[in-house]
Backbone as a ProteinNet text record, in pm:
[ID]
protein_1_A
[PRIMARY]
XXXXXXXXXXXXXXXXXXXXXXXXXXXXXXXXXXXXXXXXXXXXXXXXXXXXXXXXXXXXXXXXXXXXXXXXXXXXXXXXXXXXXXXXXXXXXXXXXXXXXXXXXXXXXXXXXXXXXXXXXXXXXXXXXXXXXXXXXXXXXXXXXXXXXX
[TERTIARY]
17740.7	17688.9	17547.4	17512.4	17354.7	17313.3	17192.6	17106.1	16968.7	17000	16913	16910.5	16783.3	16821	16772.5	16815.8	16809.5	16680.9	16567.3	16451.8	16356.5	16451.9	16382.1	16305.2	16216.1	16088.7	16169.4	16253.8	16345.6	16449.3	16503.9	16634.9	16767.1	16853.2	16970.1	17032.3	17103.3	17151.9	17210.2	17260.7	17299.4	17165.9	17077.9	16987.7	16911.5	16885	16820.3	16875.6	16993.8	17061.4	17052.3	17028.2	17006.2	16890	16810.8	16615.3	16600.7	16658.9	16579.9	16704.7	16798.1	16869.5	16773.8	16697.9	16637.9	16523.4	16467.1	16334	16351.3	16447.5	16462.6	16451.9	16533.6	16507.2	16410.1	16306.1	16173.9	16091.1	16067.9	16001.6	16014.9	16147.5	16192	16143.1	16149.6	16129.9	15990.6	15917.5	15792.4	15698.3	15704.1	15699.7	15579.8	15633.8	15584.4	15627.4	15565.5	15614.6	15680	15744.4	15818.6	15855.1	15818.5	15824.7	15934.3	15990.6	16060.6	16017.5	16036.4	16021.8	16094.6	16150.5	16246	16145.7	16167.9	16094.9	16196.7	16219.7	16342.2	16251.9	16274.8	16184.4	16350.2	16470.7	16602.9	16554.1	16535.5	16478.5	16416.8	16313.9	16238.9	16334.2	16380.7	16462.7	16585.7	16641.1	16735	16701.1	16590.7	16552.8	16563.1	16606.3	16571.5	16670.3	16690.4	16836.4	16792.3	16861.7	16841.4	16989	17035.2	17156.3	17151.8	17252.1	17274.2	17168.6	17234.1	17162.7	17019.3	16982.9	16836.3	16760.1	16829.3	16749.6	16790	16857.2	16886.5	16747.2	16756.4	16620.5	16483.3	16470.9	16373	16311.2	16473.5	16440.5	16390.6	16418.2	16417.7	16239.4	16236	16089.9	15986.9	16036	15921.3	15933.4	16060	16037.8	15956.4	15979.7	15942.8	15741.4	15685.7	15577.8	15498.4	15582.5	15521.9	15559.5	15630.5	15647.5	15507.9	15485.2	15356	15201.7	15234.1	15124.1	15145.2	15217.1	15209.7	15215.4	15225.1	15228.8	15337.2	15309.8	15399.9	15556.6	15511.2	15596.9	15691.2	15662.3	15714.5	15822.9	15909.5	16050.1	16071.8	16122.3	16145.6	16326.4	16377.3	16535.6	16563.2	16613.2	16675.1	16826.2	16809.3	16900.4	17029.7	16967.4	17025.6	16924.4	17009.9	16893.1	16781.3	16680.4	16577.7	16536.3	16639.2	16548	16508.6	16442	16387.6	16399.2	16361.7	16339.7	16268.8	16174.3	16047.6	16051.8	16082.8	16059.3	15884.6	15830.3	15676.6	15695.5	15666.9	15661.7	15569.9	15550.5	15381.5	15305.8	15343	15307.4	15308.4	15225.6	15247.6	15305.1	15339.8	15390.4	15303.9	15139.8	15046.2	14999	15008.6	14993.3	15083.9	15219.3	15324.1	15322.3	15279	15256.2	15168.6	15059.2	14928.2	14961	15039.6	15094	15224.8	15312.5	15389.9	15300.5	15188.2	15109.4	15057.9	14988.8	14968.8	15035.9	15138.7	15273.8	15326.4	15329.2	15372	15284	15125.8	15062.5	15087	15108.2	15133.5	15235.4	15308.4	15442.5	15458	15384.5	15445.9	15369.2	15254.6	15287	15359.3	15430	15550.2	15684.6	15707	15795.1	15794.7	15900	15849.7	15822.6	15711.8	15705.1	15648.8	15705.7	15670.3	15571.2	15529.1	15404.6	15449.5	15408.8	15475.2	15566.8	15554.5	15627.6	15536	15587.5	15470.3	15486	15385.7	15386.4	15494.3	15523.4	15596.7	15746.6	15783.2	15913	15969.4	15834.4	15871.7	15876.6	15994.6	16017	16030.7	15940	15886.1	15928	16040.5	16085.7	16003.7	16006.1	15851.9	15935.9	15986.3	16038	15997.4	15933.3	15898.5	15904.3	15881.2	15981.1	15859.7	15798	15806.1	15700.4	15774.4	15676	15694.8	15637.5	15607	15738.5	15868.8	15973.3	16056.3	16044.3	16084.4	16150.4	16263.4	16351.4	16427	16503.6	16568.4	16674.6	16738.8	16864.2	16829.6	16681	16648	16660	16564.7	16551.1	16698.2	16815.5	16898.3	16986.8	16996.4	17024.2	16959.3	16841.2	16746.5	16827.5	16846.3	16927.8	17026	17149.3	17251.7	17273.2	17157.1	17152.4	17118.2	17029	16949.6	16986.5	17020.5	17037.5	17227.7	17246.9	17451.1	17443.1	17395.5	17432.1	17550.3	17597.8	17702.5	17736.1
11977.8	11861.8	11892.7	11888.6	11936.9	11792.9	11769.7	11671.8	11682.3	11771.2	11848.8	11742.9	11723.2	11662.5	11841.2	11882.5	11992.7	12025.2	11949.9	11957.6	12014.7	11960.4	11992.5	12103	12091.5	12191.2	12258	12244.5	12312.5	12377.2	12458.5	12554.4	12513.6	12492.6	12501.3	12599.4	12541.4	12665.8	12778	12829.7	12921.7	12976.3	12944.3	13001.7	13043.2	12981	13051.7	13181.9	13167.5	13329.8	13389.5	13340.5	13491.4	13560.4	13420.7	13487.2	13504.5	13511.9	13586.4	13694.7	13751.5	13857.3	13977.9	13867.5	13971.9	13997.8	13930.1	13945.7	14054.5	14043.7	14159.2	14311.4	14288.7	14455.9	14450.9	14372.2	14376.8	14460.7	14382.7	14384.4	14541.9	14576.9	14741.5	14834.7	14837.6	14903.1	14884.6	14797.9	14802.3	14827.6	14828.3	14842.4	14678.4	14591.7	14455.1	14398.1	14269.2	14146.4	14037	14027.8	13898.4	13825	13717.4	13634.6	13496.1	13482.8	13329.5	13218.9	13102.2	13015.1	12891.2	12861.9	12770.1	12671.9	12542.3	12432.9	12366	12306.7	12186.1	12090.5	11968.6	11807.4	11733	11768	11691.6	11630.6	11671	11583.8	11461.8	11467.1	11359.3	11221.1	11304.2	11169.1	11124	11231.4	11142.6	11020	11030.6	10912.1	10800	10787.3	10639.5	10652.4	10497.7	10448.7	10445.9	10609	10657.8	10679.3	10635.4	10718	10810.4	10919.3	11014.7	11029.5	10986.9	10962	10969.9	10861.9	10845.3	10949.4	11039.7	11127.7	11227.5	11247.9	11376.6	11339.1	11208.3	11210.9	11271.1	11187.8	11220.1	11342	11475.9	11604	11657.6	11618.9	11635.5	11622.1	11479.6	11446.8	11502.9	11564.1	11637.1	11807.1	11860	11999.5	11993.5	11894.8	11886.9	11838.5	11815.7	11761	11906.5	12032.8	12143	12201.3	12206.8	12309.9	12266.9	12169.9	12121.5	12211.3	12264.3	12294.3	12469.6	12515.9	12628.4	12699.4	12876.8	12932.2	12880.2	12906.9	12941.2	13042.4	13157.7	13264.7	13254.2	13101.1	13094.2	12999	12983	12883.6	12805.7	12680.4	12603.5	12589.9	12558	12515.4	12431.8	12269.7	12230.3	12234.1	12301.5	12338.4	12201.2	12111.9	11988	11932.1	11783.5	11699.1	11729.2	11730.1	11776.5	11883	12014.3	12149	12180.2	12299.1	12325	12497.8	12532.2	12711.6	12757.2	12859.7	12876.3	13031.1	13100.1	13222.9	13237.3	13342	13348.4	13507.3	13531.2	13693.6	13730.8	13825.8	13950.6	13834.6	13807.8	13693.7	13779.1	13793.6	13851.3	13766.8	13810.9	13723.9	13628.3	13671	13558	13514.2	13529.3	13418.7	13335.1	13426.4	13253	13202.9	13262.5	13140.7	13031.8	13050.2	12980.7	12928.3	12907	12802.7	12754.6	12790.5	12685.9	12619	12633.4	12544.6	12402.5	12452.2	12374.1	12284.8	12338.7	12253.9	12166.4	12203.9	12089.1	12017.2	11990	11919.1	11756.1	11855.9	11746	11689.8	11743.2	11672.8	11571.6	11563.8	11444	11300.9	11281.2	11169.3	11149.6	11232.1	11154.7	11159.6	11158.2	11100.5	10898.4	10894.1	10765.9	10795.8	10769.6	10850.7	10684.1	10651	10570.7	10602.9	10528.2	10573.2	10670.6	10817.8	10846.2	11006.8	10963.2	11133.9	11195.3	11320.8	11438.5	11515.2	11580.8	11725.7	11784.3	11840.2	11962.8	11966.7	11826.7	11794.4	11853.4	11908.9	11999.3	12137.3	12240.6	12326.3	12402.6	12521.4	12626.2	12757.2	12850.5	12966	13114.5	13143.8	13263.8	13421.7	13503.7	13625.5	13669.6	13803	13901.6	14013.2	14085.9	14233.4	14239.9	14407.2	14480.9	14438	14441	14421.7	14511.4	14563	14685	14667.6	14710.6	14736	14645.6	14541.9	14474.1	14543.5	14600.4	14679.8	14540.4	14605.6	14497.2	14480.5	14501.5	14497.2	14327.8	14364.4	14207.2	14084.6	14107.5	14047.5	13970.5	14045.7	14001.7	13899.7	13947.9	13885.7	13764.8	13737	13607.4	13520.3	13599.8	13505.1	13470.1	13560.3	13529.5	13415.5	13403.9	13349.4	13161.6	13159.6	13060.2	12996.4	13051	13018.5	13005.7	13111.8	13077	13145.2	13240.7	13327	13372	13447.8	13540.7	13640.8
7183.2	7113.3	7065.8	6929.5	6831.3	6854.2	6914.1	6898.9	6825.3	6737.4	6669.5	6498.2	6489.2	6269.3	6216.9	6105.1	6057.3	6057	6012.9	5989	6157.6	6255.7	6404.6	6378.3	6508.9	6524.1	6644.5	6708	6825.1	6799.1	6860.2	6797.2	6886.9	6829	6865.4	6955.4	7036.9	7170.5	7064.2	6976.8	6931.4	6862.3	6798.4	6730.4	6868.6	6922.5	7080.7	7099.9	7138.6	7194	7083.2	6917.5	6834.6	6858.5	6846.9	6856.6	6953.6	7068	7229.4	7192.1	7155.2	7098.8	7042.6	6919.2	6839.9	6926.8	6968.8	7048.7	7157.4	7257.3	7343.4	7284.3	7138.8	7106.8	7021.1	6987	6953	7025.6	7168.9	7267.3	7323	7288.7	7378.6	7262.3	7160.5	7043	7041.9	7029.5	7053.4	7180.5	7264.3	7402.2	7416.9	7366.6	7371.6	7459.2	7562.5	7655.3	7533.7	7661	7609.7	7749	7716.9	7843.8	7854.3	7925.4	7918.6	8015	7987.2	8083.3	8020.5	8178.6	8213.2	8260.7	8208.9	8237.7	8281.8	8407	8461	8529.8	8444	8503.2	8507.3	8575.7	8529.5	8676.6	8803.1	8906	8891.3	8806.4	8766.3	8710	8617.8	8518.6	8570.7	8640.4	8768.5	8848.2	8885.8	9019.2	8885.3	8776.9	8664.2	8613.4	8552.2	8523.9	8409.1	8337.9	8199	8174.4	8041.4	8016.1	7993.8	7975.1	7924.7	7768.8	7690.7	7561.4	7574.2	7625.1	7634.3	7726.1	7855.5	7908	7806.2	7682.6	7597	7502.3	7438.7	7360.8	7399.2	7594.7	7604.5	7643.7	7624.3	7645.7	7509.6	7432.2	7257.5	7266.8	7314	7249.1	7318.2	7431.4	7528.5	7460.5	7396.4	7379.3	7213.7	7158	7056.5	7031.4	7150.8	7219.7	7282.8	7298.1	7391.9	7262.9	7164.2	7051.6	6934	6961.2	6878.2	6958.6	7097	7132	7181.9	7107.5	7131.5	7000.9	6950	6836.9	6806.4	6636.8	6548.7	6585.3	6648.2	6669.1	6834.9	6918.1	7031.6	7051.4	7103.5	7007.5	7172.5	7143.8	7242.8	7200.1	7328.5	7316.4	7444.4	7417.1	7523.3	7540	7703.1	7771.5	7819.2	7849.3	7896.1	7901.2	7998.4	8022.7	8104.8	8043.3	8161.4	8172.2	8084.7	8084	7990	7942.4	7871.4	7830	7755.5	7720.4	7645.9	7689.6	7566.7	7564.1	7458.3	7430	7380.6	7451.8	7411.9	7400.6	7264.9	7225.6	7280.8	7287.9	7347.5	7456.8	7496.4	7630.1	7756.8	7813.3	7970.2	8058.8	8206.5	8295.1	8325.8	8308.1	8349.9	8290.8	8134.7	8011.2	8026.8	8075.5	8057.9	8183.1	8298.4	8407.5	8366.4	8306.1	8305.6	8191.3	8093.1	7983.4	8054.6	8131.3	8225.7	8286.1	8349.8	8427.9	8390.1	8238	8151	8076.4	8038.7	8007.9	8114.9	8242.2	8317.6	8374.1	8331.3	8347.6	8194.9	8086.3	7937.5	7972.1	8037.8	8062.9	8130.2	8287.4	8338.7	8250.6	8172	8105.9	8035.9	8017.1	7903.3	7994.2	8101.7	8222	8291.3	8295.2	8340	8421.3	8523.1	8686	8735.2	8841.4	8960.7	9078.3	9095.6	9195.5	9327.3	9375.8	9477.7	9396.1	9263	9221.9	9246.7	9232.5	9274.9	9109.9	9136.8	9043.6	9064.7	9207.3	9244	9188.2	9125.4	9093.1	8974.3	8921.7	8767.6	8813.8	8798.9	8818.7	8735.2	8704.9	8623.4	8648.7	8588	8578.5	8502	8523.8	8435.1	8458	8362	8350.2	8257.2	8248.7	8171.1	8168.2	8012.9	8027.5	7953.4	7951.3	8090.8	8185.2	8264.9	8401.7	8489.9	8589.2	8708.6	8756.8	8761.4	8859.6	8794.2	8651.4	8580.5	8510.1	8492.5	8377.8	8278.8	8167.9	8087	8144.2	8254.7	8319.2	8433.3	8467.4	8500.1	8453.2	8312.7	8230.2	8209.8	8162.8	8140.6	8259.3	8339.2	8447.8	8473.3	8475.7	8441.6	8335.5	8267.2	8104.8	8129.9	8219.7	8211.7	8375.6	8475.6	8589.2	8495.8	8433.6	8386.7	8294	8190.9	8059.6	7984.5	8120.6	8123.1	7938.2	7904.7	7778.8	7776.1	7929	7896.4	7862.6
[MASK]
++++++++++++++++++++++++++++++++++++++++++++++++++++++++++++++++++++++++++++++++++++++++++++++++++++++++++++++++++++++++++++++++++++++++++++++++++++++

């Protein structure tokens, strides 16, 4: 199901697996990082009597909210309700920790949160190639653990 209008600033689960496709053999051919991160706030929007629908918008309007604050060249895709996916080219593992950090600070205002949520409820995934003992055989495995590519 595309909850996407054509014009979106977010990519479609198929345009995702092309551009982290092309990006992996970017990254190897160039001997460039490439980093991913998995953003999951579906904890959060569980504890609230959201429909379906409405926790899909409000995954839309939050990836579409973190794609406004990052480059041009870094692509967001929601996964379901509540997750998220950000390809960040030439990104290290600790550039994209420290923009997951940041990102899940913008985020919980735009959560309904009740008094008593925590931070800790947003759960932040961070993989990057190359990294020290990091081969692309990881990498992939990350993709295919997380992201259900295949």
């Amino acid at each position: 199901m595309e909850l996407f209008a054509y014009d979106s600033p977010l990519l479609s689960y198929t345009e995702f697996k092309r551009i982290l496709g092309q990006e992996i053999k970017r990254s190897e051919r160039y001997c460039e990082y490439l980093s991913l991160v998995i953003i999951d706030f579906s904890s959060l929007m569980e504890r609230y009597p959201l429909s379906q629908k409405e926790r899909a918008k409000m995954t839309f309007r939050i990836g579409e909210r973190i794609k406004e604050s990052i480059r041009e060249t870094d692509f967001v895709c929601p996964l379901g309700h509540g997750k998220l996916a950000l390809i960040l080219a030439g990104t290290s593992k600790e550039g994209a920790e420290y923009l997951a950090a940041k990102l899940e600070e913008g985020i919980l205002p735009l959560l309904p949160l009740k008094a008593g949520d925590e931070k800790g409820r947003i759960k932040t995934m961070v993989i990057s190639y190359p990294e020290a003992g990091n081969g692309k055989q990881n990498l992939l495995k990350f993709i295919n653990s997380y992201l259900l590519l295949g």
